[in-house]
PQR file of N, CA, C, O and H, with PARSE charges and radii, in Angstrom:
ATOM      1  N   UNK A   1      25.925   4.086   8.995 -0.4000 1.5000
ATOM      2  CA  UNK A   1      26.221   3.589   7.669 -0.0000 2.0000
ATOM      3  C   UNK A   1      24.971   2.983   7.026  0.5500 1.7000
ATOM      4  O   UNK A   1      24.705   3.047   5.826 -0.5500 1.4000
ATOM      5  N   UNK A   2      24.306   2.442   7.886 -0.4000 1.5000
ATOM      6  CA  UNK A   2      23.225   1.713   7.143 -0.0000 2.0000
ATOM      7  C   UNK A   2      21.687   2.776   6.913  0.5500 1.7000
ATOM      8  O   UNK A   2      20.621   2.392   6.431 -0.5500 1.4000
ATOM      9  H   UNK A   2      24.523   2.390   8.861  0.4000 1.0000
ATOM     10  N   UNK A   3      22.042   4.264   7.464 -0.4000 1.5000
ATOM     11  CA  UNK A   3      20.633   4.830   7.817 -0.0000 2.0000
ATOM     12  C   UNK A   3      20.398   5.528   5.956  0.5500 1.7000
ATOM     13  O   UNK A   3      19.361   5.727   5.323 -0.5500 1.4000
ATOM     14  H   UNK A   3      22.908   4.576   7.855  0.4000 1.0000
ATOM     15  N   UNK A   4      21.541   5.689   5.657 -0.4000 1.5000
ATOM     16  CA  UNK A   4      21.146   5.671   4.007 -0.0000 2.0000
ATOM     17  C   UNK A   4      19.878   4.867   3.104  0.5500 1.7000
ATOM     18  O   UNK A   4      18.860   5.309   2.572 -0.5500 1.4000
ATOM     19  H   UNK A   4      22.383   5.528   6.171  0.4000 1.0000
ATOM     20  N   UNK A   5      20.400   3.614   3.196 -0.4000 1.5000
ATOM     21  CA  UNK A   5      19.772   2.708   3.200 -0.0000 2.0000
ATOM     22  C   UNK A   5      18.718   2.430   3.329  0.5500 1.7000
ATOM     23  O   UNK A   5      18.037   1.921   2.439 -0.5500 1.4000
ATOM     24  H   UNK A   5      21.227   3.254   3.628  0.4000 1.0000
ATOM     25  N   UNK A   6      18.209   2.778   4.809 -0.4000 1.5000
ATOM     26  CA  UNK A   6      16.737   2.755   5.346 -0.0000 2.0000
ATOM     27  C   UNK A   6      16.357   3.783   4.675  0.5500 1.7000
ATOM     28  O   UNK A   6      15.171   3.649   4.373 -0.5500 1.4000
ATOM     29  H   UNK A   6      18.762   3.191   5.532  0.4000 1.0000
ATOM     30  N   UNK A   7      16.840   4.840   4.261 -0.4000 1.5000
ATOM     31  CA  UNK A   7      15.608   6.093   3.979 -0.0000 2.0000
ATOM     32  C   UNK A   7      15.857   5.321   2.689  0.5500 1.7000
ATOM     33  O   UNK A   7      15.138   4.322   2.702 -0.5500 1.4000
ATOM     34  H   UNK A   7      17.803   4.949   4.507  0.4000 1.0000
ATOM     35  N   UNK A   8      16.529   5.383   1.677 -0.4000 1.5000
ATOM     36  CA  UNK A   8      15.697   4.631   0.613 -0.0000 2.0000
ATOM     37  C   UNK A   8      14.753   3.690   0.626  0.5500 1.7000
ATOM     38  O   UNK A   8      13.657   3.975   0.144 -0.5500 1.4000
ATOM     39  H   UNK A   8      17.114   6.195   1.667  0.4000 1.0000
ATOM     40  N   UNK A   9      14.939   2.643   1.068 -0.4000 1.5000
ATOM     41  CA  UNK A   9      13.469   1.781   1.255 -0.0000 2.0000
ATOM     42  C   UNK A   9      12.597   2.214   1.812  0.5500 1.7000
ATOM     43  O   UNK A   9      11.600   1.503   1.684 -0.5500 1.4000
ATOM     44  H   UNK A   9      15.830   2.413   1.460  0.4000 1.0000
ATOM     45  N   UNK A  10      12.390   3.373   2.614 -0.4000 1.5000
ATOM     46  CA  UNK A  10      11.328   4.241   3.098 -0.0000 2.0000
ATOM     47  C   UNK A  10      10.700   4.741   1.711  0.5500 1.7000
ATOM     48  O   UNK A  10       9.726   4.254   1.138 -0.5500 1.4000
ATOM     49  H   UNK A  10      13.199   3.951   2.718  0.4000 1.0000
ATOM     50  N   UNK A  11      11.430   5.751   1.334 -0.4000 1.5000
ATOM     51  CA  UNK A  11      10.829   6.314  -0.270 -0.0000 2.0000
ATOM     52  C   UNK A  11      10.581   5.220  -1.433  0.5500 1.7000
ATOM     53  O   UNK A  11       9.590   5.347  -2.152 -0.5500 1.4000
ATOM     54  H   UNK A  11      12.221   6.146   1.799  0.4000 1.0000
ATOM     55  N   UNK A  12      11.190   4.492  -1.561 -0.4000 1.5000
ATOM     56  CA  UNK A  12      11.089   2.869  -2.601 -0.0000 2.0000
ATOM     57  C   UNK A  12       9.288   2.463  -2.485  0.5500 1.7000
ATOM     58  O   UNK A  12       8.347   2.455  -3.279 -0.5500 1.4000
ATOM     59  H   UNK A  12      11.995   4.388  -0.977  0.4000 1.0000
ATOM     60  N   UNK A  13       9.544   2.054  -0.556 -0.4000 1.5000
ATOM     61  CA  UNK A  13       8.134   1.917  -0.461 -0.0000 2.0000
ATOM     62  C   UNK A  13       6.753   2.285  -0.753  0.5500 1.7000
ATOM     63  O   UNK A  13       5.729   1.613  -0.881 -0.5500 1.4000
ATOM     64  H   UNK A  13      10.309   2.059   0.089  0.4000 1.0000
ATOM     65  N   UNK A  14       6.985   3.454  -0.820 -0.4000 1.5000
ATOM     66  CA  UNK A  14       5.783   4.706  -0.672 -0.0000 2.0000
ATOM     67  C   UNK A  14       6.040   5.081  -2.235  0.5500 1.7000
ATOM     68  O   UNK A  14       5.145   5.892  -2.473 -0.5500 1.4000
ATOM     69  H   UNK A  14       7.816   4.000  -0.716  0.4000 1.0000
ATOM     70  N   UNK A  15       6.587   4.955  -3.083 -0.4000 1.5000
ATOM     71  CA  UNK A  15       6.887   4.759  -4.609 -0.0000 2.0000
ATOM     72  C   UNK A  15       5.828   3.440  -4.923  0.5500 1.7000
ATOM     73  O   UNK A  15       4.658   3.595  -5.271 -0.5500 1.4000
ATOM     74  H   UNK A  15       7.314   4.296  -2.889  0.4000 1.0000
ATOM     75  N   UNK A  16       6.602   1.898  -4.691 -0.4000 1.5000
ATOM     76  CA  UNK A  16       5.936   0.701  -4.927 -0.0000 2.0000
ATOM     77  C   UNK A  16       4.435   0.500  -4.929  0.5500 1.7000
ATOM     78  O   UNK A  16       3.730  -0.156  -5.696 -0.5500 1.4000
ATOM     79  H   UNK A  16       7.553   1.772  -4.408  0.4000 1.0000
ATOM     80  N   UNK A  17       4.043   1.446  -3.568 -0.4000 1.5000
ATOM     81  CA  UNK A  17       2.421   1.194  -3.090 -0.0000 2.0000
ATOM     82  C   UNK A  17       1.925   2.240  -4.361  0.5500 1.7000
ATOM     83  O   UNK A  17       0.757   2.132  -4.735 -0.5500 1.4000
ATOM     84  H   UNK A  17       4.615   1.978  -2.945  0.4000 1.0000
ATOM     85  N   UNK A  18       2.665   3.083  -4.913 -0.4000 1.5000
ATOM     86  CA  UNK A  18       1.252   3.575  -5.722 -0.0000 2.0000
ATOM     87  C   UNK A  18       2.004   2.902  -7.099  0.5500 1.7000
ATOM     88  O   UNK A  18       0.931   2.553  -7.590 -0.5500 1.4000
ATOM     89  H   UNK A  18       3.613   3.171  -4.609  0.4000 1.0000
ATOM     90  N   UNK A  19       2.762   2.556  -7.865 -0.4000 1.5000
ATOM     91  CA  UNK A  19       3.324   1.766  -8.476 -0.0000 2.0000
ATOM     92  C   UNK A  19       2.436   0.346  -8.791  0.5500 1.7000
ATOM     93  O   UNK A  19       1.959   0.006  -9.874 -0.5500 1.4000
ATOM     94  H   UNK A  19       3.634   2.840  -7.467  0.4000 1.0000
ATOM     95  N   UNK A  20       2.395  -0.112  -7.958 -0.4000 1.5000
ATOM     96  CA  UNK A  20       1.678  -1.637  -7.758 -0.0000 2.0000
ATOM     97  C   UNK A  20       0.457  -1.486  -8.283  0.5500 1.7000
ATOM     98  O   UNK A  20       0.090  -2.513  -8.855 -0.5500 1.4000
ATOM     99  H   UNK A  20       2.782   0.164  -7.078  0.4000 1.0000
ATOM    100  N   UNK A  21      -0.530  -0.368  -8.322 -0.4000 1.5000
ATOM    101  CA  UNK A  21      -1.810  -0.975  -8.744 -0.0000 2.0000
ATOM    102  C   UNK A  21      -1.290  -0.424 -10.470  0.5500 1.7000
ATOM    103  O   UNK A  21      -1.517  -1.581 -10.821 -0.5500 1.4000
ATOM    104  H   UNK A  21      -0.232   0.466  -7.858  0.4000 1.0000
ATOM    105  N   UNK A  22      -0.969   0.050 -11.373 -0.4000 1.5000
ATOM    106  CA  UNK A  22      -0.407   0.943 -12.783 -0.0000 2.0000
ATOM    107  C   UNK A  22       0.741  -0.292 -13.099  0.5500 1.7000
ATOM    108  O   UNK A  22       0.487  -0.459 -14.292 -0.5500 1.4000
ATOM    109  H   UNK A  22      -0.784   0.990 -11.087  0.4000 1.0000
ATOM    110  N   UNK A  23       1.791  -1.221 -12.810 -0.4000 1.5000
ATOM    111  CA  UNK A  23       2.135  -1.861 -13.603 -0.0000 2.0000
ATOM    112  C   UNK A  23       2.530  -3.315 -12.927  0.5500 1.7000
ATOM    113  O   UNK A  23       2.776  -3.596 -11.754 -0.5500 1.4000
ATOM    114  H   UNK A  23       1.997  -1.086 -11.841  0.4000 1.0000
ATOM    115  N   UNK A  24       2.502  -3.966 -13.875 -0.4000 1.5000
ATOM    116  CA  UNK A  24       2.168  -5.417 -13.373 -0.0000 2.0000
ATOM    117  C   UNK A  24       3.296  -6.207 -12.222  0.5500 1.7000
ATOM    118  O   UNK A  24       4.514  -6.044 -12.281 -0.5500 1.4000
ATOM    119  H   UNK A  24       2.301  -3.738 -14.828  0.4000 1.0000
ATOM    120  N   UNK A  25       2.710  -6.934 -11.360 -0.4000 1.5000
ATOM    121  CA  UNK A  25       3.959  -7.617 -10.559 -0.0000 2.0000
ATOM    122  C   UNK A  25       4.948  -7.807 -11.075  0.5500 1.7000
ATOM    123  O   UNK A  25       6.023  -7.273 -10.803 -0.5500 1.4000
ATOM    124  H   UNK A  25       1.720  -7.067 -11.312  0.4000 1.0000
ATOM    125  N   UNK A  26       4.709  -8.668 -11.970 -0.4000 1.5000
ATOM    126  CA  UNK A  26       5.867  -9.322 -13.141 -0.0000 2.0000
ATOM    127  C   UNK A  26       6.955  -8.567 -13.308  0.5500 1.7000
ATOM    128  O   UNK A  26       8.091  -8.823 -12.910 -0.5500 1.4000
ATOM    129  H   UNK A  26       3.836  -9.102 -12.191  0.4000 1.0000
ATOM    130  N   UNK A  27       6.542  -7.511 -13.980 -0.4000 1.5000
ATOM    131  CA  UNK A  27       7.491  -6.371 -14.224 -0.0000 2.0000
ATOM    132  C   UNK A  27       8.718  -5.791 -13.002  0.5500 1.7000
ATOM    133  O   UNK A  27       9.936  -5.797 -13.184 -0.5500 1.4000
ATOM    134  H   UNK A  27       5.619  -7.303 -14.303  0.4000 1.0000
ATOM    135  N   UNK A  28       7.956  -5.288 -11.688 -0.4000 1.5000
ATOM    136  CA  UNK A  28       8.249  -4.756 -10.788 -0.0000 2.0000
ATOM    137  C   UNK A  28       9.296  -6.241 -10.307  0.5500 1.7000
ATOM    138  O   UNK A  28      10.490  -5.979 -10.161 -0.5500 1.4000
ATOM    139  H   UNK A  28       6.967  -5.284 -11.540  0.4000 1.0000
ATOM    140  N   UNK A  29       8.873  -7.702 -10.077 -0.4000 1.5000
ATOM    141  CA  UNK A  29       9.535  -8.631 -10.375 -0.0000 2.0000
ATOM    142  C   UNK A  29      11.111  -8.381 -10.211  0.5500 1.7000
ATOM    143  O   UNK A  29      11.913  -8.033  -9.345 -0.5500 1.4000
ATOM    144  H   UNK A  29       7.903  -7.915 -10.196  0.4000 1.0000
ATOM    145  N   UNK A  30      11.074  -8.788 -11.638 -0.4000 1.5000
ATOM    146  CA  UNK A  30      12.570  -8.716 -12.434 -0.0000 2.0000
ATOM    147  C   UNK A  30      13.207  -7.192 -12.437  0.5500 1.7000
ATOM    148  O   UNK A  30      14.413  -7.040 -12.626 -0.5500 1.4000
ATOM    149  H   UNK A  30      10.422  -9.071 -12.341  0.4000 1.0000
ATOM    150  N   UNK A  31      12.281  -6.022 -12.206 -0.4000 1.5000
ATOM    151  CA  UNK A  31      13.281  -5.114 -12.058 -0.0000 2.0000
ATOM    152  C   UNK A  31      13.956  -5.115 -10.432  0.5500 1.7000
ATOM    153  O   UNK A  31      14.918  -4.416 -10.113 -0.5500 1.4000
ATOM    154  H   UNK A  31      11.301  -6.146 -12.052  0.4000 1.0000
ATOM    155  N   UNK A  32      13.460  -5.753  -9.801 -0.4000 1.5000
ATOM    156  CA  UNK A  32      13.919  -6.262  -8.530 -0.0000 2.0000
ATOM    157  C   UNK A  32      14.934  -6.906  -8.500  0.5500 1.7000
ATOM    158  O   UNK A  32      15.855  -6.607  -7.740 -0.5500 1.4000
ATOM    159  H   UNK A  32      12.678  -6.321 -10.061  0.4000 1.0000
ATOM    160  N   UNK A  33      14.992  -8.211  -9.551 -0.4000 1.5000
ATOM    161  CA  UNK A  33      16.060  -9.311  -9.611 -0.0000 2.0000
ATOM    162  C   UNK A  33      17.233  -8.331 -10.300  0.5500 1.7000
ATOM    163  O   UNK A  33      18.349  -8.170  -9.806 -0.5500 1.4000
ATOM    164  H   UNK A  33      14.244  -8.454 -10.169  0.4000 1.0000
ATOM    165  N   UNK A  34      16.939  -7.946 -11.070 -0.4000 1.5000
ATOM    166  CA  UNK A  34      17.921  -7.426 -12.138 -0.0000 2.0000
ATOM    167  C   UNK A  34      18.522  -6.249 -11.077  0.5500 1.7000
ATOM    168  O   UNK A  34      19.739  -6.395 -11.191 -0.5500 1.4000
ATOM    169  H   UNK A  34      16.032  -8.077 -11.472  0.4000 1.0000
ATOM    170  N   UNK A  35      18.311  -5.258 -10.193 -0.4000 1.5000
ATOM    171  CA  UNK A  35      18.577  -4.642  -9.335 -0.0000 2.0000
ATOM    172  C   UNK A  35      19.328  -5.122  -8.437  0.5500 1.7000
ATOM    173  O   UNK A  35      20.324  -4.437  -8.204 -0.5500 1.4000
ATOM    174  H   UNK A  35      17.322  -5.140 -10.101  0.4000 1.0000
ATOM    175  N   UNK A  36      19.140  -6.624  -7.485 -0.4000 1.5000
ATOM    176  CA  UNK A  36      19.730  -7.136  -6.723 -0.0000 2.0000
ATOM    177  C   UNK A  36      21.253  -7.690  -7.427  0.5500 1.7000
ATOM    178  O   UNK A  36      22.369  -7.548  -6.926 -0.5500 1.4000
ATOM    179  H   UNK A  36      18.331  -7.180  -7.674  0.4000 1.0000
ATOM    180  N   UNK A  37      20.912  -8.353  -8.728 -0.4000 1.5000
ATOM    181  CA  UNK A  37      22.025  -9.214  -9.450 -0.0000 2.0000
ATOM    182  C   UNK A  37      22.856  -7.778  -9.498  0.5500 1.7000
ATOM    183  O   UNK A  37      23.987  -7.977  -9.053 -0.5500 1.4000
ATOM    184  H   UNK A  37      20.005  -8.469  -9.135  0.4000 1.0000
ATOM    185  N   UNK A  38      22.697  -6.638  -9.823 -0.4000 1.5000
ATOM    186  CA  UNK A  38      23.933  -5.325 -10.057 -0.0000 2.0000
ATOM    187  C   UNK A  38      24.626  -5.072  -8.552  0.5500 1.7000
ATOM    188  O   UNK A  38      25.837  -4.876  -8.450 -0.5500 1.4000
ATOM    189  H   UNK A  38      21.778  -6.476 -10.185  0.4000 1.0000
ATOM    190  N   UNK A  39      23.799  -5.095  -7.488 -0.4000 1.5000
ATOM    191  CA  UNK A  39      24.278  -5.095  -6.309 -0.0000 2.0000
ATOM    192  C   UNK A  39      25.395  -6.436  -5.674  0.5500 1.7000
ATOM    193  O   UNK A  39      26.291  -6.507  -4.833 -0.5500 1.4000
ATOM    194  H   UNK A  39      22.815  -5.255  -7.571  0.4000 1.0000
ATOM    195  N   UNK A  40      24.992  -6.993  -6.247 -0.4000 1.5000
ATOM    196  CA  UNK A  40      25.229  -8.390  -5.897 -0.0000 2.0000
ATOM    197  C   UNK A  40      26.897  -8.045  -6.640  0.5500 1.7000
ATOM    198  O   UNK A  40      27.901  -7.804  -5.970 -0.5500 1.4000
ATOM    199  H   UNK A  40      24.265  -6.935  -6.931  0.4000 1.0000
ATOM    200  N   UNK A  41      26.842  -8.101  -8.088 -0.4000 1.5000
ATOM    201  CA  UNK A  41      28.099  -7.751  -8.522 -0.0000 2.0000
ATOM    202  C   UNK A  41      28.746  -6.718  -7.538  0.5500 1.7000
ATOM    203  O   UNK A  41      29.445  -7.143  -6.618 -0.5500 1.4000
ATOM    204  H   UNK A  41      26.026  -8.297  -8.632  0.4000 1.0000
ATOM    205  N   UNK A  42      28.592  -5.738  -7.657 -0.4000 1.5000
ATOM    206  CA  UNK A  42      29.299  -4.515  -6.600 -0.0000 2.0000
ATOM    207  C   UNK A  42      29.770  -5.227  -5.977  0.5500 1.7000
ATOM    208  O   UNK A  42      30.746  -5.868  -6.365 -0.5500 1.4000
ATOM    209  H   UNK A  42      28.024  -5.392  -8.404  0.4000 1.0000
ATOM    210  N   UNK A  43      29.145  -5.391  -4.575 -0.4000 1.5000
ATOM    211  CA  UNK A  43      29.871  -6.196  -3.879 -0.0000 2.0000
ATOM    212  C   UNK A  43      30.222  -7.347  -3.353  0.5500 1.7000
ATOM    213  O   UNK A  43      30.161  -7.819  -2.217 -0.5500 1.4000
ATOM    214  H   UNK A  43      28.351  -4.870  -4.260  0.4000 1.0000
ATOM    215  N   UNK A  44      30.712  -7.830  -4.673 -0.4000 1.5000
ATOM    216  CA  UNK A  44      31.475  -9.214  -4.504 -0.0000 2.0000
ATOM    217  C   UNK A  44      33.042  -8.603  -4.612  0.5500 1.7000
ATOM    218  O   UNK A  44      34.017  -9.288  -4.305 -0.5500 1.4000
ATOM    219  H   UNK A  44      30.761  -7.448  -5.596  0.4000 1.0000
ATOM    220  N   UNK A  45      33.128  -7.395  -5.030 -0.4000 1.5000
ATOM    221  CA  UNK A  45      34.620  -6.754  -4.623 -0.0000 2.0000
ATOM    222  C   UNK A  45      34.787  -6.376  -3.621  0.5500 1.7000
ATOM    223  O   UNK A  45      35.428  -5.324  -3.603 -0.5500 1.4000
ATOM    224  H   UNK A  45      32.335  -6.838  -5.279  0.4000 1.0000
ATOM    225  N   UNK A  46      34.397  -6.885  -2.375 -0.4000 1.5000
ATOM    226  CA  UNK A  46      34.860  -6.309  -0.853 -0.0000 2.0000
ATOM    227  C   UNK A  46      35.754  -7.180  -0.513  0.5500 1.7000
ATOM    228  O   UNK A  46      35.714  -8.410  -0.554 -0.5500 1.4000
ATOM    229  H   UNK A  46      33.877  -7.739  -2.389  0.4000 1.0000
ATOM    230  N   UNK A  47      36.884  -6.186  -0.040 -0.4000 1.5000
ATOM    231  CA  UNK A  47      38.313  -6.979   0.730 -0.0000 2.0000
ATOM    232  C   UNK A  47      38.363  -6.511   2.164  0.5500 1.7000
ATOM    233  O   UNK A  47      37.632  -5.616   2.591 -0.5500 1.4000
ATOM    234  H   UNK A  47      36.917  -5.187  -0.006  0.4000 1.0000
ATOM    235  N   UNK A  48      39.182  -7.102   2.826 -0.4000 1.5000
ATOM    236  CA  UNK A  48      39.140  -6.423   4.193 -0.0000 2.0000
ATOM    237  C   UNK A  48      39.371  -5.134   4.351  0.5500 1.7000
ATOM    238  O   UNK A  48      39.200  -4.531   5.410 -0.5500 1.4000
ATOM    239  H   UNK A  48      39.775  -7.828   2.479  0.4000 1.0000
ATOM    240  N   UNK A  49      39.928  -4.457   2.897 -0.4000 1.5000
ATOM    241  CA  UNK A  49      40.558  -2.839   3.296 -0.0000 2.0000
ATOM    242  C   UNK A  49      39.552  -2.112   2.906  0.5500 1.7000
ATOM    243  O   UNK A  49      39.722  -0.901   2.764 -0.5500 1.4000
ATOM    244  H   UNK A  49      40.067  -4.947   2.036  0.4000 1.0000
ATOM    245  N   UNK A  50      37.788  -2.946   2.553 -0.4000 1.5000
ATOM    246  CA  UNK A  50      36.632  -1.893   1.883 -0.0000 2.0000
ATOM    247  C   UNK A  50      36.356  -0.683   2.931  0.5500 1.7000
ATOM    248  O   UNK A  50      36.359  -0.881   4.146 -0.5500 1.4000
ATOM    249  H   UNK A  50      37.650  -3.929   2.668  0.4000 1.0000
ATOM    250  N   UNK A  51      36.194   0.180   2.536 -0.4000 1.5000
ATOM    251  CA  UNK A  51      35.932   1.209   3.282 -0.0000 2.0000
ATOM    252  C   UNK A  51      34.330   1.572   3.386  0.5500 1.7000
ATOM    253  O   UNK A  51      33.492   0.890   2.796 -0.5500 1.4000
ATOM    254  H   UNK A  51      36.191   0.342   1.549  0.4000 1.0000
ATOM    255  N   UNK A  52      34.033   2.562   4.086 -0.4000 1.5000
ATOM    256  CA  UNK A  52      32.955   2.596   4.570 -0.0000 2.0000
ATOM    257  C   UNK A  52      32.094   3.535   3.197  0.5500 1.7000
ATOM    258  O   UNK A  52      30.874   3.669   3.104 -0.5500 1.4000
ATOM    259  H   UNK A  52      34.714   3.115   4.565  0.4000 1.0000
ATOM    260  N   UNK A  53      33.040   4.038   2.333 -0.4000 1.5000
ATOM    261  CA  UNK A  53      32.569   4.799   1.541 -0.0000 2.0000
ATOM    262  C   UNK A  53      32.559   3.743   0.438  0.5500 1.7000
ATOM    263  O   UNK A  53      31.638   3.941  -0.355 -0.5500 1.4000
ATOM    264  H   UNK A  53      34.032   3.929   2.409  0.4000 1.0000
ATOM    265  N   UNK A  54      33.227   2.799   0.187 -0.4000 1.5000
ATOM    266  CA  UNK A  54      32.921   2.084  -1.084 -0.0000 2.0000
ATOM    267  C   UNK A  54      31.805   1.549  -1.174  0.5500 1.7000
ATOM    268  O   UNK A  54      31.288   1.270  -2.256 -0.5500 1.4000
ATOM    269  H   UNK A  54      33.976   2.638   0.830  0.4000 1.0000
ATOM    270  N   UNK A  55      30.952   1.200   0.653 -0.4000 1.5000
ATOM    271  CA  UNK A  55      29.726   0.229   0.740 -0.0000 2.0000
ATOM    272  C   UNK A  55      28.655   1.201   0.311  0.5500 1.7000
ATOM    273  O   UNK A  55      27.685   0.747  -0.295 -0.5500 1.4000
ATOM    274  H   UNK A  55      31.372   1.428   1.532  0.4000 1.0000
ATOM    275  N   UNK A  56      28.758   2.926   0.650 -0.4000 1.5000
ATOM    276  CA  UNK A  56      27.447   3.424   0.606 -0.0000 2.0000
ATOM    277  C   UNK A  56      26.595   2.877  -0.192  0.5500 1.7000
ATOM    278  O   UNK A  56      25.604   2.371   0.333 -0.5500 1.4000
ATOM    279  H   UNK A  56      29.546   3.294   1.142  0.4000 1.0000
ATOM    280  N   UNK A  57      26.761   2.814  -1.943 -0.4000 1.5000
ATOM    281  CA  UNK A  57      25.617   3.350  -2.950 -0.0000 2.0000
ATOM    282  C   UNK A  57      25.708   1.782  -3.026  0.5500 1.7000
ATOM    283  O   UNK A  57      24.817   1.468  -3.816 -0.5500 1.4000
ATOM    284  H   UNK A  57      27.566   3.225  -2.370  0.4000 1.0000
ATOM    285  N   UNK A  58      26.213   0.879  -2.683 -0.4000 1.5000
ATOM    286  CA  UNK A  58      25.563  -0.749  -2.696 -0.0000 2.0000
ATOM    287  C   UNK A  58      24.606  -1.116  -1.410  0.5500 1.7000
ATOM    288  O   UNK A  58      23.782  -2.029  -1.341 -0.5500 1.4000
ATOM    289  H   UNK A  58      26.936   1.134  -2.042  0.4000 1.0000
ATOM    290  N   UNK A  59      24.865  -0.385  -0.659 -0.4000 1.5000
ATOM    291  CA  UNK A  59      23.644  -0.471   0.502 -0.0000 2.0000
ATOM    292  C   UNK A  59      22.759   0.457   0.033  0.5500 1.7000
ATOM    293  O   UNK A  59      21.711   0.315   0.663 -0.5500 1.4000
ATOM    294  H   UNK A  59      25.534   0.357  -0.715  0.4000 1.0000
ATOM    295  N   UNK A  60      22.643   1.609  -1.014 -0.4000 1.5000
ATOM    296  CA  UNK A  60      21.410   2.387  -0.868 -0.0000 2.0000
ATOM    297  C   UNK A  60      21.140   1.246  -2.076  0.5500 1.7000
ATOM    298  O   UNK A  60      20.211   0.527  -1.708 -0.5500 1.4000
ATOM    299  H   UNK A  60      23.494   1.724  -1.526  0.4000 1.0000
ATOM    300  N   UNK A  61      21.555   0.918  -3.155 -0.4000 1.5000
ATOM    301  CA  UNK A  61      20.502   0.250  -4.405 -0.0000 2.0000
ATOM    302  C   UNK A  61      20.415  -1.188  -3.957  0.5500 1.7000
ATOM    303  O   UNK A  61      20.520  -2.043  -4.836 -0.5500 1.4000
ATOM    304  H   UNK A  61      22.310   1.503  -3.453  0.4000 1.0000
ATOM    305  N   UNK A  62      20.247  -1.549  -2.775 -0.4000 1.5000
ATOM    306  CA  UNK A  62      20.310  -2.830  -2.371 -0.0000 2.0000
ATOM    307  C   UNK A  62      18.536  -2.675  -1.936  0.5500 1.7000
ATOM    308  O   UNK A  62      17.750  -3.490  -1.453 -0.5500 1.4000
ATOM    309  H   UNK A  62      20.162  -0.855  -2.060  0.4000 1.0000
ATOM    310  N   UNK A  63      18.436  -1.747  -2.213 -0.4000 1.5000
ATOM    311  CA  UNK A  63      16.574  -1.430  -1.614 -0.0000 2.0000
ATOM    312  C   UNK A  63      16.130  -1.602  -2.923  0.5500 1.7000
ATOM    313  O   UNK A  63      15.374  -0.689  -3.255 -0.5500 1.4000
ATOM    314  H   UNK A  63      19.075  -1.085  -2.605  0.4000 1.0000
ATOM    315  N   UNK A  64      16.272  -2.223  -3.565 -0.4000 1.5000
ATOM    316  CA  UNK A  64      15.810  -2.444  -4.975 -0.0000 2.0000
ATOM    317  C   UNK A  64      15.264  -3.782  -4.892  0.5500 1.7000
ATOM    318  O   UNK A  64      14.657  -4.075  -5.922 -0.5500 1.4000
ATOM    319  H   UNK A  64      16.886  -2.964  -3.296  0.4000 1.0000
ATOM    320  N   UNK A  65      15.270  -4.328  -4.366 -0.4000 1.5000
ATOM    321  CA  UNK A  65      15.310  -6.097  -3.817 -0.0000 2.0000
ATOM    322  C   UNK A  65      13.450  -5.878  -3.403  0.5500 1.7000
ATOM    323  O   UNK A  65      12.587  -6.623  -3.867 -0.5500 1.4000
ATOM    324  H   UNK A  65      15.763  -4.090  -3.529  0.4000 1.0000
ATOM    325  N   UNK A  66      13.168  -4.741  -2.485 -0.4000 1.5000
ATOM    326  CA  UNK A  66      12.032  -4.289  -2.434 -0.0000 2.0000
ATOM    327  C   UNK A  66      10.991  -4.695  -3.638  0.5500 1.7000
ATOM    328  O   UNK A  66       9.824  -5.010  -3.407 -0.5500 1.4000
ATOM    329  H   UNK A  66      13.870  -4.135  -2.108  0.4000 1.0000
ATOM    330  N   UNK A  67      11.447  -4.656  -4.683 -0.4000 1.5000
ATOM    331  CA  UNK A  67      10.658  -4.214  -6.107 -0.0000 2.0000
ATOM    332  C   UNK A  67      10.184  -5.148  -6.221  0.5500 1.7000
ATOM    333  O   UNK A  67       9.441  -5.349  -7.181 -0.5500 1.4000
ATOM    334  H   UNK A  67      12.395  -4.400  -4.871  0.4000 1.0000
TER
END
C-alpha cells in the first residue's frame, strides 16, 4: 500500500533537484504547504471502514510535503 507512495517521492525528488536551482525556495515552500493542507483535508475523512483504496491517491500526493 505504501510502495505507491515511495515511487512518487522517488520521481518528486529527482523533479525538485533540477527544480531548485530555476525557482525560488519560497515558492516550492508553500506549494508544499498548500499540497500537504489538501492531503491533510482528504484524510481527515477516515473511519474505521476506510478502505485500502480510499487511502491510495492521499498517500501518493502526500509526497508533496517534499516540495
Amino acid at each position: 500500500m505504501l510502495a505507491p507512495g515511495a515511487l512518487a517521492s522517488a520521481i518528486v525528488m529527482v523533479l525538485l533537484g533540477k527544480l531548485s536551482t530555476k525557482i525560488d525556495a519560497r515558492v516550492l515552500i508553500a506549494m508544499g504547504a498548500v499540497g500537504t493542507s489538501g492531503v491533510i483535508f482528504q484524510l481527515a475523512a477516515i473511519t474505521p471502514q476506510t478502505g485500502t483504496d480510499d487511502l491510495f491517491w492521499p498517500l501518493v500526493w502526500r509526497v508533496q510535503k517534499n516540495l
